[in-house]
C-alpha positions in Angstrom: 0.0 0.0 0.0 1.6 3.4 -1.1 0.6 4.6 1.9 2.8 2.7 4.2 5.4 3.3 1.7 5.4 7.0 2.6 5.2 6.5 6.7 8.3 4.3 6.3 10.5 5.5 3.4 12.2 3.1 1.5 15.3 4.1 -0.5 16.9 2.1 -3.4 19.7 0.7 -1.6 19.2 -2.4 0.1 21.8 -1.6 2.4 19.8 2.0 3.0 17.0 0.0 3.6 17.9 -2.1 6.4 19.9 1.0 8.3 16.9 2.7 8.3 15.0 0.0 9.5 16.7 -0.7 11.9 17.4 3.6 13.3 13.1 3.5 13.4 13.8 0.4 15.3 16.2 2.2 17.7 14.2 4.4 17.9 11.6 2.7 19.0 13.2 1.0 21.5 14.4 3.7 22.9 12.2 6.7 22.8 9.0 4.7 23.9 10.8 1.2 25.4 8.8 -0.6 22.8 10.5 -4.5 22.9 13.0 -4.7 20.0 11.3 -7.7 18.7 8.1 -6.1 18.7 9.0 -2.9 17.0 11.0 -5.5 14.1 7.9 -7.2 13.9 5.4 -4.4 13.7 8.2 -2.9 10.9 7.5 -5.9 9.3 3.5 -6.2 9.1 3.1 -2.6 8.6 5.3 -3.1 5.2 3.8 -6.6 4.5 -0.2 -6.5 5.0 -1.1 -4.3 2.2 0.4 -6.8 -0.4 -2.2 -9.8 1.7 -5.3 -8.1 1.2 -8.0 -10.3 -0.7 -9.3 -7.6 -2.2 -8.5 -3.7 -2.6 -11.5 -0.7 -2.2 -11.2 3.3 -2.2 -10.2 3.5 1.7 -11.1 7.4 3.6 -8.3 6.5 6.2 -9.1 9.3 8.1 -12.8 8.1 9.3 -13.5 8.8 12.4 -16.2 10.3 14.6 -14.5 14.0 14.2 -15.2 13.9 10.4 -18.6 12.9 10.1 -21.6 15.7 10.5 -25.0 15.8 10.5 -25.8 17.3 7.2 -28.8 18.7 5.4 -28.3 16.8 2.1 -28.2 13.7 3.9 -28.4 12.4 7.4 -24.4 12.1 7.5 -21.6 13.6 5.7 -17.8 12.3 5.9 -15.2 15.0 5.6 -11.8 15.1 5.2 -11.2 12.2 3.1 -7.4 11.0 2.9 -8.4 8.6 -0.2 -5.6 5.8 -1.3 -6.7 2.5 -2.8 -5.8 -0.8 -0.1 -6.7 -3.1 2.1 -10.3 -2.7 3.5 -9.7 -3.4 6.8 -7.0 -0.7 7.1 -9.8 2.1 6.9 -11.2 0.7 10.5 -7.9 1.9 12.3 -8.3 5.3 12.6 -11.4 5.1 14.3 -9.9 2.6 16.9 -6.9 5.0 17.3 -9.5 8.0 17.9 -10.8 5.8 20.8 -7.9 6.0 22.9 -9.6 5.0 26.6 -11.2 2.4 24.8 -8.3 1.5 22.9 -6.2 1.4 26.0 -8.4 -1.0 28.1 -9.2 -3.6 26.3 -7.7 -3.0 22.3 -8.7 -6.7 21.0 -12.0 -6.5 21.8 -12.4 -2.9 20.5 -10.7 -4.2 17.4 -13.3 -7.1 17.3 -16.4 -5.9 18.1 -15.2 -3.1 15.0 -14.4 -5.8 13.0 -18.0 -7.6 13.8 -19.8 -4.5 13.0 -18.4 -3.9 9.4 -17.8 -7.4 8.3 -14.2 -7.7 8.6 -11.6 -10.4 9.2 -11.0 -9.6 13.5 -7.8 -11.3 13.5 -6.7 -9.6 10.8 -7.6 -5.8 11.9 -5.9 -6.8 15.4 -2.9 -7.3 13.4 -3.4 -4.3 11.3 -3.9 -2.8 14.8 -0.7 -4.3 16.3 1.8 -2.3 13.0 0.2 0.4 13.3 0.2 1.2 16.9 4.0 -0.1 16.3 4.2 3.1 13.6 2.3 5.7 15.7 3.9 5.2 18.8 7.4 7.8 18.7 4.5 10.1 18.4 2.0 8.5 20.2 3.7 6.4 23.4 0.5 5.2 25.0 0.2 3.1 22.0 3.5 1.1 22.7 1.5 -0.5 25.7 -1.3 -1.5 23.2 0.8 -3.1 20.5 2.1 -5.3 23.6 -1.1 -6.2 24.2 -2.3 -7.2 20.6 1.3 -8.4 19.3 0.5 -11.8 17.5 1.7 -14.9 19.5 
């Protein structure tokens, strides 16, 4: 997805590649105390998932509960569309990352019950969760203690 691409540059040297990597990774484990295997791994699936999807759709990625309004024209109206083309179940995260005190206590059944509600694969948004939280947490440490939690076994 073009869209991880751009969160996690990738430049045409192998070598380049790899260094970065593993400076995010450093990172990581440093700034927010994020296990080193963890932040690898949630590297790893953030880079990886988009090319599993079973199917691709125009994804918002910014839907949450701050950009919808009541409207006029219809009962609801989404703003501030961030449109890229991927994985389906990617477009839930946002919302579960807008829900941080529900996020925080108990992120794999927020992720589920989400997952129930829009017909989506649970494990796989809890592992869509896991990278992500991986990738937002420099800026976002809370989120450290929920990729823990989620981390696939």
């Amino acid at each position: 997805m073009e869209r991880a691409d751009r969160w996690l540059p990738v430049p045409a040297a192998a070598g380049d590649v790899r260094r970065l990597a593993a400076e995010f990774e450093d990172t990581l484990t440093a700034s927010v105390g994020l296990d080193p295997g963890l932040a690898r791994a949630g590297i790893e699936l953030f880079r990886s998932l988009p090319a599993t999807a079973e199917r691709q759709a125009l994804l918002c990625t910014d839907l949450h509960a701050g950009n919808v309004l009541a409207a006029q024209r219809e009962p609801w109206l989404a703003i501030d569309p961030k449109p890229y083309v991927g994985d389906p179940t990617y477009d839930a995260l946002q919302h579960l990352l807008n829900c941080e005190e529900r996020l925080v206590t108990d992120p794999a059944g927020l992720a589920t019950r989400l997952a129930d509600l829009l017909g989506l694969d649970p494990d796989r948004l809890i592992t869509w969760l896991f990278a992500r939280c991986v990738q937002e947490s420099i800026d976002q440490p809370i989120l450290a203690e929920v990729a823990a939690r989620v981390a696939p076994r």
